[in-house]
C-alpha positions in Angstrom: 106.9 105.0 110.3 108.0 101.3 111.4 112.1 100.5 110.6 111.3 97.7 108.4 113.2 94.5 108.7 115.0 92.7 106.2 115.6 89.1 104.5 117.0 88.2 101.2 114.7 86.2 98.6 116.3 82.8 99.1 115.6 82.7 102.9 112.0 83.3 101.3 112.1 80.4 98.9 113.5 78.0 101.7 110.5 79.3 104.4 107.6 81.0 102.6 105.4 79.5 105.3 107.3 81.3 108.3 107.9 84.4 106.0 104.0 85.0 105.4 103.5 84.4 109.3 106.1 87.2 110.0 104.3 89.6 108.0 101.5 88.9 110.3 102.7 91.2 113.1 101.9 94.4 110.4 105.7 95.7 109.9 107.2 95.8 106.7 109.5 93.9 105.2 112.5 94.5 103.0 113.3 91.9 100.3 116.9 92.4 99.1 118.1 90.5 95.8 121.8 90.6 95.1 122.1 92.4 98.6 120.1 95.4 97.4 116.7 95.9 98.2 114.1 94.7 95.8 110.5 95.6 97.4 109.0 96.5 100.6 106.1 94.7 101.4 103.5 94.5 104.2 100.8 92.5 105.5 97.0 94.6 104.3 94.3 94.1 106.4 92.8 91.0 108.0 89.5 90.9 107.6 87.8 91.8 103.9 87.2 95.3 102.8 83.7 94.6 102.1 81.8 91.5 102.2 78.3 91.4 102.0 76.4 90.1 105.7 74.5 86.9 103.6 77.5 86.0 101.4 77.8 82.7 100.5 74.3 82.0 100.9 72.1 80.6 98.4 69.9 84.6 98.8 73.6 86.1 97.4 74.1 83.8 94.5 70.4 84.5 93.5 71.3 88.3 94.1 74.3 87.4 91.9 72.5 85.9 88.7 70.2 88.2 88.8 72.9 91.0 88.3 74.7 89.0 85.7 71.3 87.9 83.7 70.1 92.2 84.3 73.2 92.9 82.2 73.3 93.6 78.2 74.9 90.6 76.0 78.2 92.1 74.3 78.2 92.0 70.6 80.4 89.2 69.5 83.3 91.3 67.4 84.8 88.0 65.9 83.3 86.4 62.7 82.6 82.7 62.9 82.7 82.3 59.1 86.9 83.2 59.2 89.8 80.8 60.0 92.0 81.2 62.8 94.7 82.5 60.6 92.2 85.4 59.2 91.4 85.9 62.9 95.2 86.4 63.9 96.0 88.1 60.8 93.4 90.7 61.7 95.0 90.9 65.7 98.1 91.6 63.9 97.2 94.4 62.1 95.6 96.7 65.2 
């Protein structure tokens, strides 16, 4: 495993832009808060797990509405006749 390198969350604040570009080289990085170490994070992968070889094509969205239209309406669980106070009364009372 890496050593991971460290910075402190207000050089972060001051140069998020040149933070996320560091993160770019894959190592992790230490955050420390009050000089003790808050998270480690690292940079996932570049490229997306999955993504579908006609995305963003007009094919995909009709693949897409398709899907959603294919699917069974919920039943609506809230009664239109109530007020908003009978409706958060109820919440309350789960």
């Amino acid at each position: 495993m890496t050593p991971s390198r460290t910075t402190n969350t207000k050089q972060i604040r001051r140069d998020l832009v040149g933070f996320l570009r560091s993160l770019s080289d894959g190592q992790p990085v230490t955050v420390l808060y009050r000089s003790k170490p808050l998270i480690t994070i690292a940079a996932g992968p570049s490229e997306p797990i999955y993504q579908a070889p006609d995305a963003g094509t007009p094919a995909a969205l009709k693949r897409s509405l398709a899907l959603v239209r294919s699917l069974s309406p919920r039943p609506t669980r809230l009664d239109p006749v109530k007020s908003f106070k009978d409706l958060y009364d109820e919440t309350q009372s789960l």
